[in-house]
LOLOZA-235422 format. One line per field, with one value per residue (C-alpha): residue number from 1; x, y, z. Coordinates in Angstrom, 3 decimals, m for minus. Example, Ala and Ser with C-alpha at 12.3 -4.5 7.8 and 13.67 -1.06 7.14 Angstrom:
2
k: c(1, 2)
X: c(12.300, 13.670)
Y: c(m4.500, m1.060)
Z: c(7.800, 7.140)
This chain:
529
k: c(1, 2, 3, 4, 5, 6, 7, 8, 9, 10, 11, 12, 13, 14, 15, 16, 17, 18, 19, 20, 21, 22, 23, 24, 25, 26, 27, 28, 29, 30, 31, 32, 33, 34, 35, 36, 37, 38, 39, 40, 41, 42, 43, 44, 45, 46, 47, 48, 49, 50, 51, 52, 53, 54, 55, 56, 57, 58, 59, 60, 61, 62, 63, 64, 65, 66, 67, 68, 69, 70, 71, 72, 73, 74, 75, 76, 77, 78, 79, 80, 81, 82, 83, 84, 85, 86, 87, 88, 89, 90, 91, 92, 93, 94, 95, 96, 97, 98, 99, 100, 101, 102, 103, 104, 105, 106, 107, 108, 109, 110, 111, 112, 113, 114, 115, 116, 117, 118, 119, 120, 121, 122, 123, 124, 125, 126, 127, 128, 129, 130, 131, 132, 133, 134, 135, 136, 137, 138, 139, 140, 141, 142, 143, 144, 145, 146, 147, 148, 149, 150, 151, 152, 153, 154, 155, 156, 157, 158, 159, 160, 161, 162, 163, 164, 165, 166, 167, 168, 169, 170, 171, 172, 173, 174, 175, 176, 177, 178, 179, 180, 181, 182, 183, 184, 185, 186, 187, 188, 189, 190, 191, 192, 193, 194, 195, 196, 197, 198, 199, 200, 201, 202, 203, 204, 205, 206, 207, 208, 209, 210, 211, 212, 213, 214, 215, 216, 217, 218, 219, 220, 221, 222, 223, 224, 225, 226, 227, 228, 229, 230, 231, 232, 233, 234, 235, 236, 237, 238, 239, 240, 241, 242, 243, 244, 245, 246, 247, 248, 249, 250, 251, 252, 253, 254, 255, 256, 257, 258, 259, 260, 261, 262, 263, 264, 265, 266, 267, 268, 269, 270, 271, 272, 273, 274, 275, 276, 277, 278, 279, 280, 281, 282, 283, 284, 285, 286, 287, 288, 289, 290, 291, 292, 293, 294, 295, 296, 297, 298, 299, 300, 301, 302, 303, 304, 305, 306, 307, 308, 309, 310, 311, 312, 313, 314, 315, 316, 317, 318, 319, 320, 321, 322, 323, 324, 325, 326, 327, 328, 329, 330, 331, 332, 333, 334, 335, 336, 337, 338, 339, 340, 341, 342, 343, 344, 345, 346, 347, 348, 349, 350, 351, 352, 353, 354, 355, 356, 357, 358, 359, 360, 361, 362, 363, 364, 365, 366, 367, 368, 369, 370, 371, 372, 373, 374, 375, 376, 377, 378, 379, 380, 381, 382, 383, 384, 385, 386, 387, 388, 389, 390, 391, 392, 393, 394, 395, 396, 397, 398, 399, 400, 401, 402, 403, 404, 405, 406, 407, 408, 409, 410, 411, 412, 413, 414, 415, 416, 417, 418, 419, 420, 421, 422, 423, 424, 425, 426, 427, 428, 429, 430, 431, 432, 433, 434, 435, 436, 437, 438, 439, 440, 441, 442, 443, 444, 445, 446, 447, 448, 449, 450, 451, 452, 453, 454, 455, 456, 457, 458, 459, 460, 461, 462, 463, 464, 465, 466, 467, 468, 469, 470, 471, 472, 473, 474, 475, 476, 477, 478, 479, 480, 481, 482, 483, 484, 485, 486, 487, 488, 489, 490, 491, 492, 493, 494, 495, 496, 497, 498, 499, 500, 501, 502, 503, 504, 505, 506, 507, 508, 509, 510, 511, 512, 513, 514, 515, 516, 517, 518, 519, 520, 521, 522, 523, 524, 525, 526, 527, 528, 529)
X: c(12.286, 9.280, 6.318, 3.749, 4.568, 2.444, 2.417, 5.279, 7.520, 6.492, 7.345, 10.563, 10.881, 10.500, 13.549, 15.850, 15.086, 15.974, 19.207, 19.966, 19.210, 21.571, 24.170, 23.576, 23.424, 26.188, 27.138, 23.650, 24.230, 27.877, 27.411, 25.243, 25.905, 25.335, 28.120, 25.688, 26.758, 23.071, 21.425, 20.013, 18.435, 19.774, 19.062, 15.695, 14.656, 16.269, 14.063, 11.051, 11.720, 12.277, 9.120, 7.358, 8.808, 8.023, 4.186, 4.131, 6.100, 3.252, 0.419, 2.618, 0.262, m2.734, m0.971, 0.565, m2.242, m3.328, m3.531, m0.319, m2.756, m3.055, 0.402, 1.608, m1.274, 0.620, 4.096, 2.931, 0.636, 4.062, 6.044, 4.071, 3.518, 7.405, 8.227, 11.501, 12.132, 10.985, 12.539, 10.351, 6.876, 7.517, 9.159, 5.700, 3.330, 5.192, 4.473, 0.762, 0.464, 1.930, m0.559, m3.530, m3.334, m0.336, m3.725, m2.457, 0.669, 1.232, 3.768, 0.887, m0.344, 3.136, 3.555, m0.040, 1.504, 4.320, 2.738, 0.969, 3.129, 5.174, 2.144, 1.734, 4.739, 4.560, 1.533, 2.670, 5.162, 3.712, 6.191, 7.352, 10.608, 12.214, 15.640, 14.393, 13.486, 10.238, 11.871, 13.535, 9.909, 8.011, 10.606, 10.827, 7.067, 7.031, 9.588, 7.612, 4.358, 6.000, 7.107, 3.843, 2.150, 4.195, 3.394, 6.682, 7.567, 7.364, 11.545, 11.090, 8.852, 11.184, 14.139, 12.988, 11.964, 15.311, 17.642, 15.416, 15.522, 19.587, 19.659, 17.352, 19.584, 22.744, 19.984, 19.278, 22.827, 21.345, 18.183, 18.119, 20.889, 21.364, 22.856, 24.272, 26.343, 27.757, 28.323, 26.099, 22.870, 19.640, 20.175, 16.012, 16.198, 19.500, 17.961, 14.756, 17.066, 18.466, 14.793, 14.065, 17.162, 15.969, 12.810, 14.427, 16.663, 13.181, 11.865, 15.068, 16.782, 20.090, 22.325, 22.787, 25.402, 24.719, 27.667, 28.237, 28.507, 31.343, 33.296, 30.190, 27.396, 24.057, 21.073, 17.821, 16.031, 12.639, 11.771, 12.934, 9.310, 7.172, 3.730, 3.772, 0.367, m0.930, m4.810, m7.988, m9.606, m12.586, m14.756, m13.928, m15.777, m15.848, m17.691, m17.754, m16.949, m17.481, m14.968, m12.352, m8.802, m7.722, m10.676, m9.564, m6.320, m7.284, m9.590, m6.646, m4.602, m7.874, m8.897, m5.107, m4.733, m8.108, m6.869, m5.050, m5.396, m6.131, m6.364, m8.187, m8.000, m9.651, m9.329, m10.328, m13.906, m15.031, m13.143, m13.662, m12.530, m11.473, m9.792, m10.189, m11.135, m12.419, m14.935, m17.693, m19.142, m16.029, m15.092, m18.208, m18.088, m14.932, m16.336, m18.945, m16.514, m14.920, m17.747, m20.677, m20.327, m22.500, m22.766, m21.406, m20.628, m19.955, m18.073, m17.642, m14.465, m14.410, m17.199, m15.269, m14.109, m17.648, m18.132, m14.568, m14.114, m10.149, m9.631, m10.941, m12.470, m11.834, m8.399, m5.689, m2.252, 1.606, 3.886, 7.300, 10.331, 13.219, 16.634, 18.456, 18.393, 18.370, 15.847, 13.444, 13.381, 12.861, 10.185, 8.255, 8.864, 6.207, 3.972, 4.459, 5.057, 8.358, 9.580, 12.796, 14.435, 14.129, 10.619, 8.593, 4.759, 3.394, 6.104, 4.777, 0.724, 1.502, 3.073, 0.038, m2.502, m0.330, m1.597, m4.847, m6.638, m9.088, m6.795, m2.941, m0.352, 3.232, 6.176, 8.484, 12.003, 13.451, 12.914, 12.716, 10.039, 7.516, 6.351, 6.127, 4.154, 2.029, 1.291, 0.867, m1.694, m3.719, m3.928, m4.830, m7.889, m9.144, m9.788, m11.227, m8.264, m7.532, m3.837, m1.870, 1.534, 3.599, 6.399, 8.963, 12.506, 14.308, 14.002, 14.377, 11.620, 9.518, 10.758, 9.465, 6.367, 5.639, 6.258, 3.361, 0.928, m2.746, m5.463, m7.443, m7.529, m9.213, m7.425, m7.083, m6.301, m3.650, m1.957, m1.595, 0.190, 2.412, 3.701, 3.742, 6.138, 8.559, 8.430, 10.067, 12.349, 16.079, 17.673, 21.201, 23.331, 27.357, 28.920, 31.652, 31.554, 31.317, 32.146, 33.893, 30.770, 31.516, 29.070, 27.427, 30.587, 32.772, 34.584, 34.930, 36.676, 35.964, 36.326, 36.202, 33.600, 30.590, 27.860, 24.570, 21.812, 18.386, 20.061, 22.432, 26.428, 27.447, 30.940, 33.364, 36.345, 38.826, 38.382, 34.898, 34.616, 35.608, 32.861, 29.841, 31.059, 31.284, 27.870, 26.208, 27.814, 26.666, 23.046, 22.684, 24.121, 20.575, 18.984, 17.733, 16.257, 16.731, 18.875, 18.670, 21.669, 21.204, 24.419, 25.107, 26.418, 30.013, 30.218, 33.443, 32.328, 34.265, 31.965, 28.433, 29.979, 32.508, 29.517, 27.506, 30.625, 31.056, 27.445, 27.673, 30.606, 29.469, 25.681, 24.704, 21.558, 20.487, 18.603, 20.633, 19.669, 21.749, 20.268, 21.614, 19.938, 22.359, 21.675, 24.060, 26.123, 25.387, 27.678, 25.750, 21.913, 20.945, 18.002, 17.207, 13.919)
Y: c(m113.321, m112.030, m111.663, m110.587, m109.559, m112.032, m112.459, m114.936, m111.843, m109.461, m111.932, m112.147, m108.910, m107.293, m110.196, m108.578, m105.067, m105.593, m107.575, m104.358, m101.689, m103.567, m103.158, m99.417, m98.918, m97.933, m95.786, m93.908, m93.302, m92.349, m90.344, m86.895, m83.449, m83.212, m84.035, m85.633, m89.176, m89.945, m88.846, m92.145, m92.160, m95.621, m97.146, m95.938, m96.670, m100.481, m100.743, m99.668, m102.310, m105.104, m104.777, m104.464, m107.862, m109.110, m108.553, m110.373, m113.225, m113.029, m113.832, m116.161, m118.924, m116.459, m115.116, m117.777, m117.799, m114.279, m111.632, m109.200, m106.433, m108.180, m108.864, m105.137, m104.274, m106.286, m105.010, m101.275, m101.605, m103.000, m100.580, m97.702, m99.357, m99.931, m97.200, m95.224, m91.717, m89.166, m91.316, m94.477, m92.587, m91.518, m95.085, m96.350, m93.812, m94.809, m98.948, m97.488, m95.656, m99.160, m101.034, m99.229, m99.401, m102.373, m104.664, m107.693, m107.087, m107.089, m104.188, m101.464, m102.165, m101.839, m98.649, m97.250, m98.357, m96.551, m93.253, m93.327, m94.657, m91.193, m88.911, m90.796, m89.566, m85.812, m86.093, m87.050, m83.926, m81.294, m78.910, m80.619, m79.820, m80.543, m82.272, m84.915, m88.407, m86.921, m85.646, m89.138, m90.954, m88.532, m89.683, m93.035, m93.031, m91.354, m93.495, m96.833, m95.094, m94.173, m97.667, m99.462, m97.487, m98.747, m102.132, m103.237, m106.089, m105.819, m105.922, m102.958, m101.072, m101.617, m100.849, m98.161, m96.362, m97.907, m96.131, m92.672, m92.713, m92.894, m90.081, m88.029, m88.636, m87.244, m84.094, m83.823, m81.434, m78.911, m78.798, m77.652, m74.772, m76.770, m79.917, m77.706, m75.531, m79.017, m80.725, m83.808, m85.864, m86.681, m89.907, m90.540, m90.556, m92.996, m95.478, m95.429, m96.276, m99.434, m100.700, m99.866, m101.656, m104.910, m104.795, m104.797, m108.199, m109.784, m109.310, m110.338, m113.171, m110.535, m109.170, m105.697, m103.820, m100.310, m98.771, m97.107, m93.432, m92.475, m89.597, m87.321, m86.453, m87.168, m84.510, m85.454, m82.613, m83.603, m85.784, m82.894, m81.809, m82.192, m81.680, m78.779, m77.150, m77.299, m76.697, m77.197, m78.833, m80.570, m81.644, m84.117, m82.773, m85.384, m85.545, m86.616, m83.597, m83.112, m80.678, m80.413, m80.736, m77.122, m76.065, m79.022, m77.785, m74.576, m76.380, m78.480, m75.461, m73.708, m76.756, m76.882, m73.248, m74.344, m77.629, m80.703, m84.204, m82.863, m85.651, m85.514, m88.402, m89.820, m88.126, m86.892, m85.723, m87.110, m86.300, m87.821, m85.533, m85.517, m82.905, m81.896, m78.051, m76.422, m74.161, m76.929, m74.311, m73.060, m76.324, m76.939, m73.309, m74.324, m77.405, m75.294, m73.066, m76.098, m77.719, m80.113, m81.702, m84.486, m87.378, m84.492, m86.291, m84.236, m85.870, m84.626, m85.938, m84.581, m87.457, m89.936, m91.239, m92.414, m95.440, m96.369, m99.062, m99.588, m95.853, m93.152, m91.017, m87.641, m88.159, m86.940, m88.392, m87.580, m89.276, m88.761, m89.813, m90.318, m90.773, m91.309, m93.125, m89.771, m88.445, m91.166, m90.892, m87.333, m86.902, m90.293, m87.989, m85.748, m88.280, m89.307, m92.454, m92.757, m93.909, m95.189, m93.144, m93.454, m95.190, m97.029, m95.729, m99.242, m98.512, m94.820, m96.865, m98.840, m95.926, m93.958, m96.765, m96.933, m93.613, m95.024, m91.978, m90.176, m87.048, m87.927, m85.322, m86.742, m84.791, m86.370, m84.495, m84.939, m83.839, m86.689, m88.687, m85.519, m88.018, m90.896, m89.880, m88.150, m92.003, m93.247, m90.109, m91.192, m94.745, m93.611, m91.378, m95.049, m96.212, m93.508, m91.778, m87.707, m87.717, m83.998, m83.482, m80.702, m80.917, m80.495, m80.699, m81.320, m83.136, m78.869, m77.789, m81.206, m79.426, m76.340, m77.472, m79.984, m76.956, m74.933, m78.004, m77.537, m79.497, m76.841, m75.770, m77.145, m79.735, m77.702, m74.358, m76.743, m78.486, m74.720, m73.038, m76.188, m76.102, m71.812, m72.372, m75.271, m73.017, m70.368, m72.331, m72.349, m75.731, m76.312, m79.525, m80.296, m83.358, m84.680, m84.531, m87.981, m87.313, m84.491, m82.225, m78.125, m76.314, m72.789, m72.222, m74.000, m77.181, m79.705, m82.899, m86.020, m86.153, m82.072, m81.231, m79.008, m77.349, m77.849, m74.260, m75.719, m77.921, m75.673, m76.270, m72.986, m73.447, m76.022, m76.625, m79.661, m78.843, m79.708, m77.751, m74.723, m74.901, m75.946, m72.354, m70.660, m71.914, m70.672, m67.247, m67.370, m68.256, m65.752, m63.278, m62.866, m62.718, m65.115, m65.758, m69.711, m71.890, m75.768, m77.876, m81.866, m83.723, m86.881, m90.265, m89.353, m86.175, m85.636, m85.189, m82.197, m80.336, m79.826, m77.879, m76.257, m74.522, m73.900, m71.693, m70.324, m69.281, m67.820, m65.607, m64.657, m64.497, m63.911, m63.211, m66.366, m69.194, m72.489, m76.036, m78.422, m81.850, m85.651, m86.700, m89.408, m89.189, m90.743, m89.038, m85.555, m84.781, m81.581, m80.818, m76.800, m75.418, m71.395, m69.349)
Z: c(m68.817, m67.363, m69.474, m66.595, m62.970, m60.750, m56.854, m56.380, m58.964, m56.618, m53.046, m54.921, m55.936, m52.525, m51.101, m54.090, m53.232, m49.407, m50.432, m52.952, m50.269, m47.800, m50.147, m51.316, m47.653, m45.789, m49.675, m49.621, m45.413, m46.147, m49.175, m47.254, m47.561, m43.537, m41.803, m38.632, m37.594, m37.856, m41.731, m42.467, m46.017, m46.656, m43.618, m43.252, m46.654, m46.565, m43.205, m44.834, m47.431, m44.369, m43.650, m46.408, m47.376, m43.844, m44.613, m47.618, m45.346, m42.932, m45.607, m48.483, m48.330, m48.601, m51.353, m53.108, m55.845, m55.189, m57.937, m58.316, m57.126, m53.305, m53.081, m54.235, m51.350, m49.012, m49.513, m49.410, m46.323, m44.657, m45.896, m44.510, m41.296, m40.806, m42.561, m41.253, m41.673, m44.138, m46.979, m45.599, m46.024, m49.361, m50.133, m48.942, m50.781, m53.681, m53.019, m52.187, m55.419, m57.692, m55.902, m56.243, m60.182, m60.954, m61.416, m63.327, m63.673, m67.439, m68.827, m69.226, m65.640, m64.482, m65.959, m65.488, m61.191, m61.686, m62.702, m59.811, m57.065, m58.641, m58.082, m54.516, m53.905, m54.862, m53.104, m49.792, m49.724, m48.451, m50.666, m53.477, m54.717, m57.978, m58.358, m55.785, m55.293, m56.860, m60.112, m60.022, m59.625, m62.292, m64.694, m64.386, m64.172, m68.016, m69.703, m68.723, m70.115, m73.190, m73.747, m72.407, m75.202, m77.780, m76.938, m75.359, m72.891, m69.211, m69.319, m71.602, m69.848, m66.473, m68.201, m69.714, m65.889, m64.515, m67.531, m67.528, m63.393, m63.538, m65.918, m63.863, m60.884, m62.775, m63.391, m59.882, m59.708, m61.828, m60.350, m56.560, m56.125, m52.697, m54.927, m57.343, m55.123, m53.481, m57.085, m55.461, m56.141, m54.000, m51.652, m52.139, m55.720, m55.570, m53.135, m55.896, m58.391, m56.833, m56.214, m59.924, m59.983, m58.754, m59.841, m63.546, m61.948, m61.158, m64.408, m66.215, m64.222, m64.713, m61.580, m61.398, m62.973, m60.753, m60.153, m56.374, m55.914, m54.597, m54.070, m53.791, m51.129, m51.286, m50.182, m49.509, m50.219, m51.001, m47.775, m45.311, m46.240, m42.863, m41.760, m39.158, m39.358, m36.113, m35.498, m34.441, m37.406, m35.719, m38.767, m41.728, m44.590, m47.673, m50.756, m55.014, m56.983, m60.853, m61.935, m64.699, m63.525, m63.480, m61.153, m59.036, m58.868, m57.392, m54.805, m53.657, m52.728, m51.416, m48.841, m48.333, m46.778, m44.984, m43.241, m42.901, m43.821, m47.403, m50.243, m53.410, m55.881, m59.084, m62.229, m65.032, m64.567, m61.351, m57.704, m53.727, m52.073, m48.307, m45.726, m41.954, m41.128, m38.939, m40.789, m42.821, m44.900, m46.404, m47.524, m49.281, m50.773, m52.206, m54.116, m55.343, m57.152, m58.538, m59.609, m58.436, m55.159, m54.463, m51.487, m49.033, m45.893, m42.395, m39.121, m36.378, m35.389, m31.439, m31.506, m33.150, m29.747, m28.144, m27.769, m27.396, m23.944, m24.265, m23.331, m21.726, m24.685, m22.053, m20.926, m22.406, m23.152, m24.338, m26.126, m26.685, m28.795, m26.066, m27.535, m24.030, m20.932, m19.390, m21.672, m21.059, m17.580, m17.530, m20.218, m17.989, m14.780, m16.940, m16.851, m20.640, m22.194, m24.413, m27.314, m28.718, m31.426, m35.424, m34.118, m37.241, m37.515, m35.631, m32.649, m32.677, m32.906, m29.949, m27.650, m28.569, m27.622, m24.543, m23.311, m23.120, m23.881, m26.532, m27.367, m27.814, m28.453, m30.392, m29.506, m32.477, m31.497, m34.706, m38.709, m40.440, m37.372, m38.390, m40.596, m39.469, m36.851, m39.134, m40.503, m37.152, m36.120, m39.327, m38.570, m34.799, m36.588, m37.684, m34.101, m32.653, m31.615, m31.977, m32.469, m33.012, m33.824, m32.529, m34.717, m32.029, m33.465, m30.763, m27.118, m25.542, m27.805, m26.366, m22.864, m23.795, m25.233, m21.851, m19.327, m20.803, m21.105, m19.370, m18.777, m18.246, m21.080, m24.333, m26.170, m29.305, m27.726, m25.422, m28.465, m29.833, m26.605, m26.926, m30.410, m30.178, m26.636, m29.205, m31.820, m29.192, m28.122, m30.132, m30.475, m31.378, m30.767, m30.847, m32.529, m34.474, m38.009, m39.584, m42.617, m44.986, m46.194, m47.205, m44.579, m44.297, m41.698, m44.213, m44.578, m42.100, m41.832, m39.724, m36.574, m36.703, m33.661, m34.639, m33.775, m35.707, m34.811, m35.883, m38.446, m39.991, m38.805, m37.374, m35.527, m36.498, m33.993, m32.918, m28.946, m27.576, m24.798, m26.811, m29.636, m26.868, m25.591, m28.819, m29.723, m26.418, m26.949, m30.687, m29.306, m26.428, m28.806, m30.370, m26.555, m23.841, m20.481, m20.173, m21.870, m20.950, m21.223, m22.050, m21.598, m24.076, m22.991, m24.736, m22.957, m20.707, m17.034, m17.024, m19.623, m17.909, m14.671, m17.524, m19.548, m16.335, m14.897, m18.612, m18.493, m14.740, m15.690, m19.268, m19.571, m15.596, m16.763, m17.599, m16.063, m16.485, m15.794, m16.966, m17.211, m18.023, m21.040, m21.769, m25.959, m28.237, m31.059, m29.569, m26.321, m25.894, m27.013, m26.005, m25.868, m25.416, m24.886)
């Protein structure tokens, strides 16, 4: 039994978590309300966890006498830089937040981590939503304070957040009408509990006794939460603040509407506070109303490339997520460089110092990459590098968005015409269901084929070629002048020329090309504008 959690607890910690992720795996993956062959929560969130354990692998002799502090530093600075997936970021704010105040490790540090690995958390959401892994986090976060003030053990204080996180879980139902209309719990609040899990093994020397969920989906609601503001936010404007909480609380949602990049930290009296806009004096305005700003510091980040000799601080550069043979070589025909799919924030890093140039726009193609490459954009701001996001969700909006691109025109004003020509564009894709889920268009079985409109299943079929034509008469229903067709790997060569002549006789009115993009899981990927 554990009295204090030191650095060789937490090396062996992190080896317990991975080995307890691996094994919730395949349940957490299985058990979604989407019916998509590729919703991931378990799989992304035992990656993250690889490689957070990988980093503390990398420096265990420079840690092997360290304090518990470094080590928790380690883990979470590996976890965000592998981390997979909305569920991975907010897995690695949480290790972040546990780090930054876990200091010796004794049961009141643990707890006083805790509470703010859970406010991490919240915070890296851009819309928080209760009945999430965040209602799962705050929980767990308030039982181990509870218990840490009453002078318990470390094992009480962990098993205290590991018992209250299980019964927030089960609460997770009655929460979010989404769960409770589907009878099912969130899959980032069940992958926290099996790292509470182990963490509670570590400290204990006992095996777990979790049961597996079965017979039940799993939603994760909270990490579908993406950054999409898209701007031209050229200053960073930081500075102390003296303020009360409440006026601080109305500042946050002030500088929020105002920019991006947005954190504020410390507590209770004094603030820093940090955030990228566009207009300098309205952000110190703000702090004014809140209270008394002090060291007020001004950057000018269009400047923040000078200097730089391993690019060319002028040029500018794209880089795409490519889930496809045929996808790659078409989005490197546009003079791009690529990126696998489900990419980790350091393989996002490395594609972006690839384009070798001081202005980089990410085209992410999918939800849940929004944020990591919102991680990797950050850790580009640190050397010299202006990153923006479009938050394309889908390889036809990354089409869209690459068609309209000018380099002529202003960066800012550029990255703007490209995420208003994605947002334009409709996506919709066609698969078979993996799993039994109940759906907007009802229920649907595995193996059933359907088709997914900007996430949402729409038809649901047994005959493939039948529902890709359903879907493009449900889609040019609502209008259309160009609809793009991207064939999948596990298409039949009969369907491309099967639509095209479907679309000649029905919709004649339309401009059709109909490329290879040779994606997995998806035979058919649309796209109409």
């Amino acid at each position: 039994m554990l009295e204090v959690l030191d650095a060789a607890a937490v090396r062996r910690f992190a080896e317990r978590a991975v080995t307890a992720l691996g094994r919730h795996r395949a349940e957490i993956d299985q058990l979604n309300v989407y019916p998509v062959p590729d919703g991931d929560t378990g799989t992304n969130m035992h990656l993250t966890m690889v490689a957070a354990r990988d980093e503390l692998a990398v420096h265990s002799d420079e840690t092997a006498s360290a304090p518990t502090s470094e080590a928790a530093g380690l883990l979470a600075r590996g976890a965000l830089m592998g981390a997979r997936g909305n569920s991975g970021v907010i897995l690695a704010q949480l290790l972040r937040g546990i780090a930054d105040l876990i200091a010796d490790g004794s049961p009141g540090a643990v707890a006083a981590g805790l509470g703010e690995g859970a406010k991490a958390a919240r915070a890296a959401v851009a819309r928080p939503v209760e009945g999430t892994i965040l209602s799962v986090a705050d929980a767990a976060a308030q039982a181990a304070r509870d218990v840490a003030l009453r002078a318990g053990s470390l094992a009480d204080v962990v098993g205290a957040a590991l018992g209250k996180a299980v019964r927030a879980l089960a609460q997770t139902t009655e929460q979010l009408p989404a769960l409770a209309a589907a009878g099912v719990v969130d899959a980032g609040g069940r992958g926290l509990v099996v790292i509470l899990d182990a963490l509670r093994g570590e400290v204990t020397g006992e095996e777990s006794h979790l049961p597996e969920v079965t017979g039940a989906a799993v939603i994760n609601s909270a990490t579908a939460a993406t950054e999409e503001a898209v701007g031209q936010f050229g200053y960073e404007v930081q500075y102390l603040l003296d303020a009360p909480e409440p006026a601080v609380e109305r500042l946050r949602g002030t500088l929020d509407r105002l920019g991006d990049s947005l954190v504020v930290v410390g507590g209770p009296d004094t603030w820093r506070v940090h955030v990228h806009v566009a207009d300098v004096g309205a952000a110190i305005e703000a702090g004014v109303r809140a209270g008394r700003p002090y060291q007020i510091g001004v950057t000018d980040l269009t400047k923040q490339v000078a200097g730089r000799q391993c690019l060319d601080p002028e040029a500018r550069g794209v880089v795409v997520v490519a889930a496809g043979d045929g996808l790659e070589d078409l989005f490197q025909a546009e003079q791009t460089v690529t990126v696998g799919a489900n990419p980790s924030p350091a393989e996002l890093l490395a594609a972006i110092r690839r384009a070798a140039a001081g202005r980089v726009v990410v085209l992410p193609n999918d939800p849940d990459t929004q944020a990591v490459a919102t991680v990797a954009a950050g850790e580009a701001y640190h050397e010299g590098i202006k990153v923006r996001v479009v938050p394309t969700k889908s390889p036809v909006q990354a089409i869209a968005a690459l068609a309209v691109r000018d380099s002529g025109r202003r960066f800012e004003d550029d990255v703007i015409a490209m995420a208003e020509a994605a947002g334009k564009c409709r996506y919709a894709q066609v698969t078979k269901a993996a799993r039994e889920a109940l759906t907007v268009a009802g229920p649907c079985r595995p193996g059933d084929v359907i088709a997914l409109v900007e996430g949402e299943v729409h038809v649901i079929g047994t005959d493939l070629g039948q529902v890709c034509q359903d879907l493009l008469d449900r889609l040019l229903g609502g209008g259309g002048e160009l609809v793009t067709l991207l064939i999948g790997a596990d298409a039949p060569d009969e369907l491309a020329a099967a639509l095209v002549g479907h679309l000649a006789t029905a919709w004649p009115f339309a401009e059709v090309q109909c490329l290879s993009g040779g994606q997995p899981h998806y035979p058919l990927i649309v796209g109409v504008e």
